[in-house]
C-alpha positions as CSV (number, residue, x, y, z in Angstrom):
1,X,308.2,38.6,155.8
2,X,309.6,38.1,159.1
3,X,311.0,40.9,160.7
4,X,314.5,40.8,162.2
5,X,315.1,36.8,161.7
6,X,318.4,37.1,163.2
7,X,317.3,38.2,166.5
8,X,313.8,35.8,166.0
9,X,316.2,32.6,165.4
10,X,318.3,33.5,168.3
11,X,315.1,34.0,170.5
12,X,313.8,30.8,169.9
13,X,317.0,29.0,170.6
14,X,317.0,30.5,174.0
15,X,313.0,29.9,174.5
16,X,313.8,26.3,173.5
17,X,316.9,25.9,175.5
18,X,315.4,27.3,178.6
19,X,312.1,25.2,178.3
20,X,314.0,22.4,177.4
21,X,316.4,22.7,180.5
22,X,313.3,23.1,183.1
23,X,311.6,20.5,181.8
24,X,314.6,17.7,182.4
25,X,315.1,18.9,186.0
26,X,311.0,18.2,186.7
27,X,311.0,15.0,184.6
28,X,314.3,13.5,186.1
29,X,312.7,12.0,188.8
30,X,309.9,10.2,187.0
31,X,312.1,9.0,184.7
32,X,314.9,7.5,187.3
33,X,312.0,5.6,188.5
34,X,310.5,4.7,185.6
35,X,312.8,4.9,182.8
36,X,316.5,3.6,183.8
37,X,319.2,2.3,181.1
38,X,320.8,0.1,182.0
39,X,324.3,-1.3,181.0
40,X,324.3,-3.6,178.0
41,X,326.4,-4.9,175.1
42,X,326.5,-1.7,173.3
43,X,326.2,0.9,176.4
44,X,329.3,3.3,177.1
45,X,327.8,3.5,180.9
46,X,328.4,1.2,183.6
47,X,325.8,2.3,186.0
48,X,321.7,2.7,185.2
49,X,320.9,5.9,184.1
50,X,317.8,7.5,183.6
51,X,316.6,8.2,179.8
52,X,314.1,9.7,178.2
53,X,315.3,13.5,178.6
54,X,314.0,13.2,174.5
55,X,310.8,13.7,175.9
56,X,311.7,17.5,176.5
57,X,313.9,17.9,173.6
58,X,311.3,17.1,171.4
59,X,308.8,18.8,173.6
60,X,310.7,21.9,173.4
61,X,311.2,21.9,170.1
62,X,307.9,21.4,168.7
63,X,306.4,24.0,170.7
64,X,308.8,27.0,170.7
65,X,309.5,26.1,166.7
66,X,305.7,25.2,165.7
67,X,304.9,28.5,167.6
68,X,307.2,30.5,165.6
69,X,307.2,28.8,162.1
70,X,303.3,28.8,161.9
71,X,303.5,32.3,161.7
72,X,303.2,31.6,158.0
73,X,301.1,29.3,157.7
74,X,301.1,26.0,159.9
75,X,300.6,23.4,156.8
76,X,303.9,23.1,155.5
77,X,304.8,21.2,158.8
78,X,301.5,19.7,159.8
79,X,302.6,16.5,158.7
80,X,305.8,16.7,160.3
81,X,304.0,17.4,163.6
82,X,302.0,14.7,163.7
83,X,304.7,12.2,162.4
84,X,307.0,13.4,165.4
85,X,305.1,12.4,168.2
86,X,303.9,9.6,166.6
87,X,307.9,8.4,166.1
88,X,308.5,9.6,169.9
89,X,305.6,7.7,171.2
90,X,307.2,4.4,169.2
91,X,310.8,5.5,170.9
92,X,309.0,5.8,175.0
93,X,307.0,2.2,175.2
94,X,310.3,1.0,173.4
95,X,312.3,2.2,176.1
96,X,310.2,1.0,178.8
97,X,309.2,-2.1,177.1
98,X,311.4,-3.4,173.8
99,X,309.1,-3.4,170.7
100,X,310.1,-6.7,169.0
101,X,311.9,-5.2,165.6
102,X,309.7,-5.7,162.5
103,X,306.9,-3.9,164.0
104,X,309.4,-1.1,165.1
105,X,310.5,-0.8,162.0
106,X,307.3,-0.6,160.7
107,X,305.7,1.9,162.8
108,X,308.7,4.1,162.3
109,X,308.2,3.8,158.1
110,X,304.9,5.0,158.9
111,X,305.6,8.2,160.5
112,X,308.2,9.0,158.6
113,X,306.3,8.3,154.9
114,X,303.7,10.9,156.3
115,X,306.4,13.5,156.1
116,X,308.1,12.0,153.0
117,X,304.5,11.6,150.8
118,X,302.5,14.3,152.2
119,X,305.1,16.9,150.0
120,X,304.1,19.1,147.5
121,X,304.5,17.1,144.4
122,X,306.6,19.6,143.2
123,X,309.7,19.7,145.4
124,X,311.7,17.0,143.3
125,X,315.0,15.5,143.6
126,X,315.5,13.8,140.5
127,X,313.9,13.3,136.8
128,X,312.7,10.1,137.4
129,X,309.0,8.9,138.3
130,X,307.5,10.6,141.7
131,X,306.5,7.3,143.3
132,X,309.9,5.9,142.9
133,X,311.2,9.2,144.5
134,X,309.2,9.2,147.6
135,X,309.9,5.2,148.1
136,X,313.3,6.2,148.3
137,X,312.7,9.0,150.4
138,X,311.1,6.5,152.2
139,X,314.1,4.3,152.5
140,X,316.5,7.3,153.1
141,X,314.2,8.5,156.1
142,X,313.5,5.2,157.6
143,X,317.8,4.7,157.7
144,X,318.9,8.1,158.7
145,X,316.0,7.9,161.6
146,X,317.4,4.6,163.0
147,X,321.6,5.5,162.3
148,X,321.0,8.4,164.3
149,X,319.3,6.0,166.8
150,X,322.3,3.9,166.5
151,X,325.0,7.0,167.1
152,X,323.4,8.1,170.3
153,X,325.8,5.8,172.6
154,X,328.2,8.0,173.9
155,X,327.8,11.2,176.1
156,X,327.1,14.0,174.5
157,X,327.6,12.5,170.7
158,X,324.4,13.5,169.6
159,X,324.7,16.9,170.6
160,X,328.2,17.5,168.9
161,X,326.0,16.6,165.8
162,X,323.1,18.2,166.2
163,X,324.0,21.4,167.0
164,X,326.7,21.9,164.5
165,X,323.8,20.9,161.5
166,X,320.7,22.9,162.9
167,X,323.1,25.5,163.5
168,X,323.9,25.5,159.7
169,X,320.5,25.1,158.7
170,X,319.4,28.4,160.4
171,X,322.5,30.4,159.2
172,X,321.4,29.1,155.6
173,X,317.7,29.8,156.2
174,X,318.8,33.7,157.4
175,X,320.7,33.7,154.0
176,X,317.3,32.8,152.3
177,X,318.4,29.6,151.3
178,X,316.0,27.9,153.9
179,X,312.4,28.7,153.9
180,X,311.2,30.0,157.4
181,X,309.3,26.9,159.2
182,X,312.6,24.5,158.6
183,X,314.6,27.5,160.0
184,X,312.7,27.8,162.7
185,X,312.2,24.4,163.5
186,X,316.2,24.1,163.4
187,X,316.5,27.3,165.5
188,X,314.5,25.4,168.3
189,X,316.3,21.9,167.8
190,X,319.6,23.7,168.2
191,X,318.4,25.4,171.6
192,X,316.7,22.4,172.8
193,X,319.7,20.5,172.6
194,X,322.0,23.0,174.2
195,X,319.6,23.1,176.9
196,X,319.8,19.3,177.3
197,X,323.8,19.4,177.1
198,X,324.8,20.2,180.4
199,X,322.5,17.0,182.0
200,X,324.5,15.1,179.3
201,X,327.7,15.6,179.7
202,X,330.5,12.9,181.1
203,X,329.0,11.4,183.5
204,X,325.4,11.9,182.1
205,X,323.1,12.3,184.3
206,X,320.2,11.5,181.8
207,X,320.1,10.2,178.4
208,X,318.0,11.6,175.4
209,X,316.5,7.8,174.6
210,X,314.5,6.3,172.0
211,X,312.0,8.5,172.2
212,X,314.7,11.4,171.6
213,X,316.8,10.1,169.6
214,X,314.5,8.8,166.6
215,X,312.3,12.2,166.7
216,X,315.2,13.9,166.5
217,X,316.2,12.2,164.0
218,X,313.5,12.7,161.9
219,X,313.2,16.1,162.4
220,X,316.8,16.4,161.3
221,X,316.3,14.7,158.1
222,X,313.3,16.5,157.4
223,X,315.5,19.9,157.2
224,X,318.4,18.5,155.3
225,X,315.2,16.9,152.9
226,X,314.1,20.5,152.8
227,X,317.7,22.0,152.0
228,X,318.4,19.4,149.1
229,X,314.7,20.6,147.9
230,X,316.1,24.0,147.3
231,X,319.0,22.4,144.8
232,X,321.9,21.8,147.7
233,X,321.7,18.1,147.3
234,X,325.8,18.2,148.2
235,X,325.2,20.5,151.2
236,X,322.2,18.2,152.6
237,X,325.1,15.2,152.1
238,X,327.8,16.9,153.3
239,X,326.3,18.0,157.0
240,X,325.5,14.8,158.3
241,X,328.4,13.0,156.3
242,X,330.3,11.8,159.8
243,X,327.0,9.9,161.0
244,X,325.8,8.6,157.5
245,X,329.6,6.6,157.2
246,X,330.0,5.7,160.6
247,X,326.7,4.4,160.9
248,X,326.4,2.6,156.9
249,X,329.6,1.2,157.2
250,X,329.3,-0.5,160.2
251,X,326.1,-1.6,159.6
252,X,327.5,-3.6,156.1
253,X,330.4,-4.7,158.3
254,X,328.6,-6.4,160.4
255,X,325.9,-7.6,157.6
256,X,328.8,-9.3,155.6
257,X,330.1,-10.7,159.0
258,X,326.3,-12.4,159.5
259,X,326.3,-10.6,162.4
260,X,322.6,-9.5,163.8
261,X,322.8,-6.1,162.8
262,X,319.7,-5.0,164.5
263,X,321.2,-5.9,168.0
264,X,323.2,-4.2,170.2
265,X,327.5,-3.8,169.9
266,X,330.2,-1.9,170.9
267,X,331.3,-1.7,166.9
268,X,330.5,2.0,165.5
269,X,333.9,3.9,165.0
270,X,333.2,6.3,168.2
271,X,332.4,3.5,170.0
272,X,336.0,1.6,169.2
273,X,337.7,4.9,169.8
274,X,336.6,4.9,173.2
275,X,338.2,1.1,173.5
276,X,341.1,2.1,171.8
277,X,342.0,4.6,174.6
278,X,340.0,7.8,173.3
279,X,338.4,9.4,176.2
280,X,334.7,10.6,175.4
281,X,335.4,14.3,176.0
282,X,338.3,13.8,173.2
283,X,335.9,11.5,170.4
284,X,332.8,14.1,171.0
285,X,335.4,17.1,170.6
286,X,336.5,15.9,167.3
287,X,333.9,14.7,166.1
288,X,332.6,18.4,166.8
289,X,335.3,19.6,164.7
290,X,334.3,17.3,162.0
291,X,331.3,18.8,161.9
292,X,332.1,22.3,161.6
293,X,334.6,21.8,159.2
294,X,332.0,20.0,157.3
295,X,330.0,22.9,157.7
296,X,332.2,24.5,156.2
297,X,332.1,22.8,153.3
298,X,328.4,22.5,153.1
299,X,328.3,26.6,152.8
300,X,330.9,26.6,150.3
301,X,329.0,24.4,148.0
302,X,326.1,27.0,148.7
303,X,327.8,30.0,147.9
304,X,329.5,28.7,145.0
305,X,326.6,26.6,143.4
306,X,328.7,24.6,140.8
307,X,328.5,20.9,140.3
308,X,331.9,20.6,139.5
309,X,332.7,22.0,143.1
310,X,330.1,20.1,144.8
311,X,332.0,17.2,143.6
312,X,335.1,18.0,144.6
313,X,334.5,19.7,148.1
314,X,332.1,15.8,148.9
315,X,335.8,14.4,148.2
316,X,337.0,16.5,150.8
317,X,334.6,15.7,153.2
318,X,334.9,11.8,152.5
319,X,338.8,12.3,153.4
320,X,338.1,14.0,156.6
321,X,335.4,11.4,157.6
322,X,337.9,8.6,156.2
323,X,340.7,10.3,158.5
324,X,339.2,10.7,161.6
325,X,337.1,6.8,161.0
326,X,340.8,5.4,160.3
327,X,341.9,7.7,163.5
328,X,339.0,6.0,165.7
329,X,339.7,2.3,164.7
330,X,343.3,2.5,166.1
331,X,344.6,2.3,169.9
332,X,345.9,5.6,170.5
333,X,349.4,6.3,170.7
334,X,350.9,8.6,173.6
335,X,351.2,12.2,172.8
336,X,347.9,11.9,169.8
């Protein structure tokens, strides 16, 4: 048992936060010499900018979480750690140097099946056969890795929706709906990323890049995975429900369009609010409320564990994603 979790998870958010924070100021100059974005098709910037601040994101969160989940035991996440790095190592040569996209995609199925079929055969979604679970696992991972890739174009986005879902996780793990390591391990990715806020907000002065973005990605997944193996398959849908729609939907769009999917555009909702007159600050902010509201939702499908209400509270949360999409794709009018 781990004495005092409230005060542990709190602990390692700062730890992570802190080393998270330190690290960025002494990497910053390597990486405006080495690692500069610059403007392009789908970039919100107009002048380079240094990325790569993933680097101590990830960093952070690895060793101030693996420190203090391994307290009970290291191999419920020794897959995880070794998929992570692997899947930031893929994101750094790609920011330096693009990796043409099949074998991107293919390196990235790789780290994240070591997470997805490395389980305990017993943590089961569905009735149907195992294999066929995990390949779709596969598939789940491999898109939620690379749509949270995609959603990382505007300051501070990926921090409005990080921190409200790691957040989550850790309030549900101090419930005891969460097994320790994944609460840990979101306890740290929380902190991490508020410690990588304040070089990320408008103007950013660094960006989290590939290597940030797609490790975090996965590590995100893995504990929404972990919260729909504990039954809350409606709560693990409803946290990231904002990013899965914005993302899916323009992805079909453009497929059905015969547009190159895989390349860079302006054409995700946040990314159209901007051109329609949103400033960032006001897109981040409500996407933030999104979040939290469907936050909200996810720990009312907790507490009331009913199928019936699962249903009905993922209709909610569709509406308010379908509200603020349909909000996003308009010009903004004076006085909204």
């Amino acid at each position: 048992m781990i004495a005092d979790p409230a005060a542990i998870a709190v602990a390692i958010a700062v730890l992570a936060a802190a080393m998270c924070a330190v690290l960025i100021v002494l990497l910053r100059p390597l990486l405006q010499r080495y690692a500069l974005a610059r403007p392009n098709a789908r970039s919100s910037h107009k002048i380079p900018t240094p990325q790569g601040a993933g680097i101590a994101v990830v960093g952070a969160t690895l060793v101030v979480g693996g420190a203090f989940a391994s307290v009970m035991g290291f191999a419920p996440i020794l897959m995880l750690f070794i998929a992570v790095p692997m899947l930031g190592l893929v994101g750094l040569v790609d920011d330096i140097r693009p990796i043409p996209v099949l074998p991107r995609f293919v390196l990235q199925g790789l780290a994240v099946g070591l997470v997805v079929f490395a389980a305990p055969d017993d943590l089961r979604l569905f009735p149907i056969p195992l294999l066929l679970e995990r390949t779709l696992l596969l598939i789940a991972g491999l898109w939620f890795v690379n749509l949270v890739n995609f959603m990382d174009g505007l300051d501070l986005m990926t921090v409005a929706e990080t921190v409200p879902i790691t957040a989550t996780l850790v309030m549900f793990g101090l419930s005891g709906e969460l097994p320790w390591p994944a609460t840990a391990i979101a306890a740290a990715l929380c902190g991490a990323m508020l410690g990588f806020a304040p070089f990320n907000r408008p103007v950013a002065k660094v960006f989290l890049g590939d290597v940030g973005s797609l490790p975090i990605g996965l590590l995100m997944g893995w504990g929404l995975l972990v919260l729909a193996w504990q039954g809350y398959i409606a709560a693990a849908l409803l946290l990231p429900l904002y990013y899965l729609f914005d993302a899916t939907f323009t992805l079909l769009r453009r497929m059905a369009r015969r547009e190159p999917f895989w390349a860079a555009h302006r054409t995700h909702f946040y990314q159209r609010a901007t051109d329609n007159g949103f400033a960032v600050t006001r897109v981040v902010g409500e996407v933030f409320a999104l979040n939290i509201a469907l936050a909200v939702l996810a720990s009312v499908s907790i507490v009331l564990r009913s199928t019936a209400a699962d249903g009905i509270l993922l209709v909610i949360g569709l509406g308010a994603v379908a509200y603020l999409l349909r909000r996003f794709s308009r010009p903004r009018s004076r006085g909204a």
